[in-house]
C-alpha positions as CSV (number, residue, x, y, z in Angstrom):
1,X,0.0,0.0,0.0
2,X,0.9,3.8,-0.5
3,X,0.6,5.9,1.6
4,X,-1.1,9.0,0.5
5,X,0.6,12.2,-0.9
6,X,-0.1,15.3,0.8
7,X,1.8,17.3,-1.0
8,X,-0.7,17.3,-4.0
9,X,-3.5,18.1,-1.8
10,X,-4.7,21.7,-2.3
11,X,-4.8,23.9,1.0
12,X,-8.1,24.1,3.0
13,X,-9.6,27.8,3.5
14,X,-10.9,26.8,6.7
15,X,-13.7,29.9,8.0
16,X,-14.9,30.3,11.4
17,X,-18.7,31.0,12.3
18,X,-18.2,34.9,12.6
19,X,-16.5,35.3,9.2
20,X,-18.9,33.0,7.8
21,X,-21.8,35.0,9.0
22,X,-19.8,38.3,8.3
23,X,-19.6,37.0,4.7
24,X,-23.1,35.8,4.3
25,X,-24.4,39.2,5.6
26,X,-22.3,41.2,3.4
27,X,-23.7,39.0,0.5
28,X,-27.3,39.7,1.4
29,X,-26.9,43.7,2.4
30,X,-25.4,43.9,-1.3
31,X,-27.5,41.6,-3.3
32,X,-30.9,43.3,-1.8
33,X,-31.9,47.0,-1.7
34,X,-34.0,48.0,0.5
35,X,-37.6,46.1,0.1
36,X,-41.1,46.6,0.8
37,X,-42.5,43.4,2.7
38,X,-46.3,43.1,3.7
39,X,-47.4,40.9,6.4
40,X,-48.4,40.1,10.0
41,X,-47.1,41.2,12.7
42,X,-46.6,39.1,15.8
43,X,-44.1,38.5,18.7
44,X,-43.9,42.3,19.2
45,X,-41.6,43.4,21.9
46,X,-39.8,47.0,22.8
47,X,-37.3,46.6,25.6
48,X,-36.1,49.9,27.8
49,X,-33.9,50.4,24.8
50,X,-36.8,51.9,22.9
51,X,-35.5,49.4,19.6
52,X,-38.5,47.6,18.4
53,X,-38.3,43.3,17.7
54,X,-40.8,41.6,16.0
55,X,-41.6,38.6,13.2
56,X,-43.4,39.2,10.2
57,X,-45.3,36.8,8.9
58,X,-47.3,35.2,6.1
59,X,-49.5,31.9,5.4
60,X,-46.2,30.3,4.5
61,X,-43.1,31.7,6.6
62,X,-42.2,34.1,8.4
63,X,-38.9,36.5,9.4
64,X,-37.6,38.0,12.1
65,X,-37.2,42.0,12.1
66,X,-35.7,44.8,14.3
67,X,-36.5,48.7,14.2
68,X,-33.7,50.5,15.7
69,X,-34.4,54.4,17.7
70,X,-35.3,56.7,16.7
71,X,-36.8,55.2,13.5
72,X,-39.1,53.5,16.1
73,X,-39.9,56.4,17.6
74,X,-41.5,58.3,14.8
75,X,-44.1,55.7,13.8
76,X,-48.0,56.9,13.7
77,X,-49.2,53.9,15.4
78,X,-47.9,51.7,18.3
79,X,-47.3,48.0,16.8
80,X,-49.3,45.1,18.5
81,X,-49.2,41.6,17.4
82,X,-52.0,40.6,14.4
83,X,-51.8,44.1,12.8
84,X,-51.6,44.0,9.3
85,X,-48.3,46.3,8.4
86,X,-46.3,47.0,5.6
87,X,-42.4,47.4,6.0
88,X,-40.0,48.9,4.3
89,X,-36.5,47.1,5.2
90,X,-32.7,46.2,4.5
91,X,-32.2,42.1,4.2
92,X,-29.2,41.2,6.4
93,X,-28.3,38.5,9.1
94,X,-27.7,39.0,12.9
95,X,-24.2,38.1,13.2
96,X,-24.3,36.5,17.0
97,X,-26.7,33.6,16.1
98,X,-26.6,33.8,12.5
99,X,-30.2,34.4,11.9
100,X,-31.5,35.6,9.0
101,X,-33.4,39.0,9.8
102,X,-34.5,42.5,8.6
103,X,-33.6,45.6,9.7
104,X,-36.8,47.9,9.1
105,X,-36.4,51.7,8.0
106,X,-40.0,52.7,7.5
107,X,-43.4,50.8,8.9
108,X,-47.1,52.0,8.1
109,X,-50.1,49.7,8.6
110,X,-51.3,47.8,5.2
111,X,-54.4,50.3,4.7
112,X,-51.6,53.2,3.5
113,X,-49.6,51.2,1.4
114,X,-52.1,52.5,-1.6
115,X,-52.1,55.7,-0.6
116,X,-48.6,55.7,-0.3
117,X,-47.8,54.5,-3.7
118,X,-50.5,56.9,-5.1
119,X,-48.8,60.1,-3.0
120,X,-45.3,59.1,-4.5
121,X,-46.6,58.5,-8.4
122,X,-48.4,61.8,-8.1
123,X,-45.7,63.6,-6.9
124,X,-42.9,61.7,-9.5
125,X,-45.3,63.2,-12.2
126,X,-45.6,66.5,-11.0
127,X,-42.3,66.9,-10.4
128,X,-41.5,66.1,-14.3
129,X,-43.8,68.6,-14.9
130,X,-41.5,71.4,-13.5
131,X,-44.7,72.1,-10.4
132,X,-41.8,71.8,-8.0
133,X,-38.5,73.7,-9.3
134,X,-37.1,75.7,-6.9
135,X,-36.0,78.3,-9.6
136,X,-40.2,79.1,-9.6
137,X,-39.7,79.4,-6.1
138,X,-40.6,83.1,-4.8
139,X,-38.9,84.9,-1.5
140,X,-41.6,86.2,1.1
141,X,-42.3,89.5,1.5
142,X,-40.5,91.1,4.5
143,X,-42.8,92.9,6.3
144,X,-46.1,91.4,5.4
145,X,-49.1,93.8,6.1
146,X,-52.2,91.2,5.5
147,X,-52.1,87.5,6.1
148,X,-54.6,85.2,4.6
149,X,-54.9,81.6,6.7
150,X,-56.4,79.0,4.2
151,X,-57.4,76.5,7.0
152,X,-60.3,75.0,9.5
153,X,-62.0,77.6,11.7
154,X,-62.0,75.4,14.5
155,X,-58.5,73.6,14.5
156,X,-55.7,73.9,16.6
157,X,-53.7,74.9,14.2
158,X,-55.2,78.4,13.8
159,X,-54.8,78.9,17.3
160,X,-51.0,78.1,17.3
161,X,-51.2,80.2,14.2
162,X,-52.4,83.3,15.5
163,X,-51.0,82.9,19.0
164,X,-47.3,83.3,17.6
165,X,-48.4,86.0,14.7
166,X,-50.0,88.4,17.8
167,X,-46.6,87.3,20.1
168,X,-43.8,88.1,17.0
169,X,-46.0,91.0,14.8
170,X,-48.9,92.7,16.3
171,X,-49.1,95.0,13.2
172,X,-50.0,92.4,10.8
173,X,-53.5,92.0,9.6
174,X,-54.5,87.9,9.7
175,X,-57.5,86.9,8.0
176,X,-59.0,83.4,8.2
177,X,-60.0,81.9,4.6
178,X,-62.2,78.4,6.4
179,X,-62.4,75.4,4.5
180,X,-62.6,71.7,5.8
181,X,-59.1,70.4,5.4
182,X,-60.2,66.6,5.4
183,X,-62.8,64.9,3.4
184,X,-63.9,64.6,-0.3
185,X,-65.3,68.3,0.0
186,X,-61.9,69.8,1.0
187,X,-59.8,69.4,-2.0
188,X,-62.6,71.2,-4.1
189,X,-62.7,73.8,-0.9
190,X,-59.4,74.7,-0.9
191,X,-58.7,75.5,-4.8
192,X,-61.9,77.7,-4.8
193,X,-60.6,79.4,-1.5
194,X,-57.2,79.6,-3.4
195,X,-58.6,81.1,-6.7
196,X,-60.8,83.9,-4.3
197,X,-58.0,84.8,-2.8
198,X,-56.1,85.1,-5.9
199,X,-58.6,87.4,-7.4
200,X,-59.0,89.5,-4.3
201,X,-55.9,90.4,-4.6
202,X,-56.2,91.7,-0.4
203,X,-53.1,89.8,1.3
204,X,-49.6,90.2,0.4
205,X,-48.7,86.2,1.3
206,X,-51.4,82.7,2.1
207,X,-50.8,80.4,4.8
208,X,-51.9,76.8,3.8
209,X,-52.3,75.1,7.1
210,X,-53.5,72.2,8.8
211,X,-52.4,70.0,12.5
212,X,-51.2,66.6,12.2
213,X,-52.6,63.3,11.1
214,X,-52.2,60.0,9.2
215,X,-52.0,60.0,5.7
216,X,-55.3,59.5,4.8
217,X,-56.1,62.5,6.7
218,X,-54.0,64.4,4.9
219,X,-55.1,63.0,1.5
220,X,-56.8,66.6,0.6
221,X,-53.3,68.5,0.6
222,X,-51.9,65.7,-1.8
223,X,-54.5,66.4,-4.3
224,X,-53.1,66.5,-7.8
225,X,-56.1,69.7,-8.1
226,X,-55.4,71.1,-5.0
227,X,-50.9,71.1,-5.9
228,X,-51.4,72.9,-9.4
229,X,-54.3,75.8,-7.5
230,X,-50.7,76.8,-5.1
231,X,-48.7,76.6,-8.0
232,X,-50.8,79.0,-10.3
233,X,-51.4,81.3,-7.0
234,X,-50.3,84.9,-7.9
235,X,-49.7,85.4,-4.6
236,X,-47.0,83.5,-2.6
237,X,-48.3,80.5,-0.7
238,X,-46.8,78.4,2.3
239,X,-47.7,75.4,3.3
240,X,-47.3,73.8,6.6
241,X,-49.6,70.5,6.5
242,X,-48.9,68.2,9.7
243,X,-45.8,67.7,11.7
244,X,-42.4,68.0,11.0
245,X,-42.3,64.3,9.6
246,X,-45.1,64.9,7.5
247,X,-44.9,65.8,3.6
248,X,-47.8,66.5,1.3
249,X,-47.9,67.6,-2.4
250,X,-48.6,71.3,-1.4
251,X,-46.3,70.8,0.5
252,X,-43.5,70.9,-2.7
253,X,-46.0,73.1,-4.8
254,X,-46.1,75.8,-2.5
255,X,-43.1,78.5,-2.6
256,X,-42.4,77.7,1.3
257,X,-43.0,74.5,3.2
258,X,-42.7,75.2,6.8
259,X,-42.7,71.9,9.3
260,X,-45.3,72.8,11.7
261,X,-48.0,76.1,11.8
262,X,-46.2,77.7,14.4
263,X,-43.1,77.6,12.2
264,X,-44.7,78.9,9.3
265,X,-45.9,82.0,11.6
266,X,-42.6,82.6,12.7
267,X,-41.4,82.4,8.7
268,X,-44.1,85.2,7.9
269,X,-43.6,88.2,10.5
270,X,-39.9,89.2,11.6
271,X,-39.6,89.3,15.4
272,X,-41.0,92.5,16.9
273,X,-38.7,92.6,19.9
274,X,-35.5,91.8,18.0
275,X,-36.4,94.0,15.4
276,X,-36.5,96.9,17.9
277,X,-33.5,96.1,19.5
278,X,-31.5,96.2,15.7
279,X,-33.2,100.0,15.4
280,X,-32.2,100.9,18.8
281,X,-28.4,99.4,17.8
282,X,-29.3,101.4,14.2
283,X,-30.1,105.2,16.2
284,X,-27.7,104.7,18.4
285,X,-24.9,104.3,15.8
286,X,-26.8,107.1,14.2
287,X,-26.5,109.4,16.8
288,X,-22.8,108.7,17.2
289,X,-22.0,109.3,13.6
290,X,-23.9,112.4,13.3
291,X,-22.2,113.8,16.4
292,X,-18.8,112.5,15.4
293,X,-19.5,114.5,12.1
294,X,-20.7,117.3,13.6
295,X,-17.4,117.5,15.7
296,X,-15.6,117.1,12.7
297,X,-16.7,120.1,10.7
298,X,-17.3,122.2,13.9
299,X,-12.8,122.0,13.8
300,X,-12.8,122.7,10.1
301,X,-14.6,125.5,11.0
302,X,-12.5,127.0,13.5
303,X,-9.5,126.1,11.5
304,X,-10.7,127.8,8.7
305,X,-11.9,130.8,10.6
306,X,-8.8,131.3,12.1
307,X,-6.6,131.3,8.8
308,X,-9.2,133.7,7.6
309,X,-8.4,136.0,10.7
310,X,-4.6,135.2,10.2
311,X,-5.0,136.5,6.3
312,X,-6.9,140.0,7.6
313,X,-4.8,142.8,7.1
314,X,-5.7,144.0,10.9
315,X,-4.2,141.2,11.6
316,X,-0.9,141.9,10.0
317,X,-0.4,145.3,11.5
318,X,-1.4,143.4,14.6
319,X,1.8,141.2,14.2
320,X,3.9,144.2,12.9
321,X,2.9,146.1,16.2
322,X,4.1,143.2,18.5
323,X,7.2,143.2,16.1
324,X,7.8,146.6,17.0
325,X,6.7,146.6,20.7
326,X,9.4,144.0,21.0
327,X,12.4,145.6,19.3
328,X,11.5,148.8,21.6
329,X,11.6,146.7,24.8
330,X,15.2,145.1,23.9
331,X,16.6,148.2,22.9
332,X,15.5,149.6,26.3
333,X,16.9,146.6,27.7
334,X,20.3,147.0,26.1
335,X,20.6,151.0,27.0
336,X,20.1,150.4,30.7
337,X,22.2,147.4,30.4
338,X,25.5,149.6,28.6
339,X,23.9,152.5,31.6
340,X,24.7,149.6,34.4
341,X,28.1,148.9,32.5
342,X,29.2,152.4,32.7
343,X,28.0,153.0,36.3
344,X,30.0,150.0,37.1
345,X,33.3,150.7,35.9
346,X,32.7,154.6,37.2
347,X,32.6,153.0,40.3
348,X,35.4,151.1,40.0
349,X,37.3,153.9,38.4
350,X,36.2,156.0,41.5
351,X,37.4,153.8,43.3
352,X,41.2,153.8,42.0
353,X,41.1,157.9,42.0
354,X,40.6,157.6,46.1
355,X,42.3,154.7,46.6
356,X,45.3,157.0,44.3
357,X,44.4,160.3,45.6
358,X,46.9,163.4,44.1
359,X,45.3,166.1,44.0
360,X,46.5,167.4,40.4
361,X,45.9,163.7,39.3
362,X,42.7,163.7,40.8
363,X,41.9,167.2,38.8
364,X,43.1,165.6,35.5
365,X,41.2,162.4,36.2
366,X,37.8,164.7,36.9
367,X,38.7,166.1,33.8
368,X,39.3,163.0,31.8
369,X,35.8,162.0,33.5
370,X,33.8,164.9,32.7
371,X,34.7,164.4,28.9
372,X,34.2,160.9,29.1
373,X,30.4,161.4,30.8
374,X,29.7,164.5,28.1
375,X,31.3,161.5,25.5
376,X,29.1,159.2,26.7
377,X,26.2,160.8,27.0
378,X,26.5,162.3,22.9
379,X,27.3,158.6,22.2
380,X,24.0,157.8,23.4
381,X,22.2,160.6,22.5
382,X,23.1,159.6,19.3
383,X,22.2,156.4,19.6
384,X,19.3,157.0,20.8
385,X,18.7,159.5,17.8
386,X,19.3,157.0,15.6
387,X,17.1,154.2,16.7
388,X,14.0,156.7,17.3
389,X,15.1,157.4,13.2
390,X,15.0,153.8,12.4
391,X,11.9,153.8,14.2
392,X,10.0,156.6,12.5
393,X,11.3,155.0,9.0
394,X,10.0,151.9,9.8
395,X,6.4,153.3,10.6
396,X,6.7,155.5,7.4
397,X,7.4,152.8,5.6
398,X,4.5,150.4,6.7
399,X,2.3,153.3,6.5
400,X,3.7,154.5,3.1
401,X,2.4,150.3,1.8
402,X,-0.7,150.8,3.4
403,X,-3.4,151.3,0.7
404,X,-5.4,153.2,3.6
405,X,-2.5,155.9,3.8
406,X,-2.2,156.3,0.2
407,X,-5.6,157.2,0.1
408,X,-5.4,159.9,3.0
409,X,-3.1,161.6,0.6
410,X,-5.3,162.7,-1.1
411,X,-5.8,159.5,-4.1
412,X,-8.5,157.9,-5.0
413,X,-9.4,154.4,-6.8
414,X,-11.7,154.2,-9.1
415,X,-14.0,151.5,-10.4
416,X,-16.2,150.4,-12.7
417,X,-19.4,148.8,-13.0
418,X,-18.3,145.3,-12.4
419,X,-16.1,146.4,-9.2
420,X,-12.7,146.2,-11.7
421,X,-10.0,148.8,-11.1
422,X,-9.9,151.3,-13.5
423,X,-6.2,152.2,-14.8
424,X,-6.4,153.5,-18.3
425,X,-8.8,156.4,-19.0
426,X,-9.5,154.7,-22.1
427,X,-11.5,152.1,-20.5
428,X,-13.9,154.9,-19.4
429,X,-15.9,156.0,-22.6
430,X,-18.2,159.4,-22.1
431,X,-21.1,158.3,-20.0
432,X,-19.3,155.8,-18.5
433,X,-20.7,155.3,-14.8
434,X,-18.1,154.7,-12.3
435,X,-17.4,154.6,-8.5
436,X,-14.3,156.0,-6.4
437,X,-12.9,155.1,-3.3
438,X,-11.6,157.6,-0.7
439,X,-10.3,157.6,2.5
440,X,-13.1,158.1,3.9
441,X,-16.2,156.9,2.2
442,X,-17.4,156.9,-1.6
443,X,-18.2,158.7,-4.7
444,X,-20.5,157.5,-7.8
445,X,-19.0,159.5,-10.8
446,X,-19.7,159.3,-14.5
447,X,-17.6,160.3,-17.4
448,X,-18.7,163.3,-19.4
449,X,-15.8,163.7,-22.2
450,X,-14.0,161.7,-24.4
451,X,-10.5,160.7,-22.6
């Protein structure tokens, strides 16, 4: 006998029972897409977790299922075993046991699944239309002034309505438009309340509005009548139909879709209180710009006012005076200083006579002292002289460029009609009226010969 040879035996891909089932699973999530499964509910069970278990079931088998939060949380109804459902699910496998199971996205009870499949071929074929492109779409107005409410009189959701409308904008005007919003008279209801409105021609936006409910009580807002009425609307329409879950055909017709009627009230008015508090921010900035400006040209002002005085020939002789006032005050300062000089050194000089003391020296030293003192006093005499004639010249000479002193001379300047100088007699043509200046005051001439 031989013994066998392993060596030609291929290798063995040996799996254990978690890849296996990690493999089977990812077979199944990608050979199924999501599914729609109809059956029978039973073994229903929600732990503390809030996840929802239960089998589905038929005449012939039956599958285990799982509804994770918070997909559990939004259903309409609460499941029970022996209700008829329909689920909408992902095929996959719980890996732990390896059971074969469905995890369910979406669950409605068996009674919609017509209406469902009727909601979503209406709104597929109004959408190919072009009903719902956004590009149609208008913006609200701002600062609506009337409001028209297409709803029930008598619902709650006219009360939330106008509760937040009187809280946010008491200004604007809110009219209630009643028509039954459930039932086969409500469809026909709401596009004749749509198509009054629309001729009225009263409100600036419409409000199509009703609470929350199950599908088939919302059947009269996916009315394929009631979707083209909002989307021929002159007049911009939002729609808020149920709760924030919910979506209806007007819903995509209209030019807004707000999730609840309270939230489509706060869409419509701007917030009163936080619109007040952006115009008090708005005057107050206001205020501070028209006071920073005001500041502003107040110093241009002033500035220019003060180069207009600086320009002002009183204003010159003004600086010329302290010119002058100035020079007078250190020549005075300089004489008494050379005075204190000379007293000094007589002193000193007085001093060496005593301290010396011949009597013929002392006579030729008085001498020699008087001539000096009568020296010194011409000396500044003369100076003196001479800066009271540097003085005088300087005066005469400011008064001699003065326009007033050449006038007090006896000249005069004449004008013309238009205020111009007049320098050549030519330019003054017999009858000619004219107007001179003089020192003091004016004369109106007129020329009576030819120059």
């Amino acid at each position: 006998m031989h013994s066998p040879d392993h060596s030609t035996t291929p290798p063995r891909n040996v799996l254990t029972p978690s890849t296996l089932n990690r493999l089977v699973r990812g077979l199944l999530e990608d050979a199924l897409p999501l599914v729609w499964i109809e059956g029978e509910l039973c073994n229903v069970s929600r732990p503390a977790s809030g996840h929802l278990y239960f089998t589905l079931k038929d005449a012939g088998a039956q599958v285990r299922a799982a509804m994770f939060k918070p997909k559990s949380g939004w259903l309409r109804f609460k499941p029970a075993d022996g209700m008829h459902v329909l689920v909408r699910a992902r095929v996959g496998l719980y890996e732990p046991r390896g059971e074969f199971q469905l995890v369910a996205e979406h669950m409605e009870l068996a009674g919609e699944g017509a209406l469902r499949r009727q909601f979503e071929q209406l709104k597929a074929r109004l959408d190919a239309e072009g009903l719902f492109e956004a590009s149609r779409k208008r913006a609200l107005p701002r600062y609506a002034r009337r409001i028209g409410v297409i709803t029930s009189a008598t619902g709650a959701a006219i009360r939330d309505v106008l509760s937040v409308l009187r809280r946010r904008w008491p200004l604007v005007e809110v009219e209630v438009l009643p028509v039954p919003v459930q039932g086969r008279e409500a469809p026909p209801a709401i596009v004749a309340m749509l198509r009054k409105a629309a001729a009225a021609a009263r409100h600036d936006v419409l409000l199509l509005t009703r609470g929350g409910g199950s599908l088939e009580d919302l059947m009269a807002f996916n009315d394929e009548a009631v979707a083209r009425a909002v989307h021929a609307s002159p007049i911009p329409v939002v729609s808020a139909v149920g709760h924030e879950i919910d979506f209806s055909i007007a819903d995509f017709a209209a030019d807004l879709r707000a999730a609840t009627p309270s939230a489509a009230a706060e869409l419509l008015v701007p917030d009163a209180q936080a619109l007040h508090r952006h115009l008090e921010q708005a005057l107050q900035r206001l205020r501070l710009l028209q006071s920073r400006l005001l500041q502003s040209q107040t110093q241009r002002v002033d500035h220019l006012l003060a180069r207009l005085q600086a320009q002002r020939p009183q204003a010159r002789l003004a600086r010329d005076r302290e010119r002058l006032a100035a020079l007078q005050r250190r020549l005075h300062a300089a004489l008494h200083e050379r005075l204190r000089m000379h007293a000094h050194r007589l002193d000193r000089l007085h001093a060496r006579l005593l301290a010396q003391h011949p009597r013929q020296r002392l006579l030729l030293l008085q001498r020699r002292l008087a001539e000096r003192e009568r020296s010194l006093r011409q000396c500044m005499s003369h100076r003196m002289e001479r800066a009271q004639l540097t003085l005088r010249q300087s005066a005469r000479a400011l008064q001699a460029v003065s326009p007033l002193a050449t006038l007090e001379r006896g000249y005069a300047i004449v004008f013309d009609r238009d205020g111009h100088v007049l320098r050549d007699a030519r330019q003054a043509p017999a009858g000619t009226p004219l107007r001179a200046r003089l020192a003091e005051g004016e004369l109106s001439l007129r020329v009576t010969d030819e120059p």
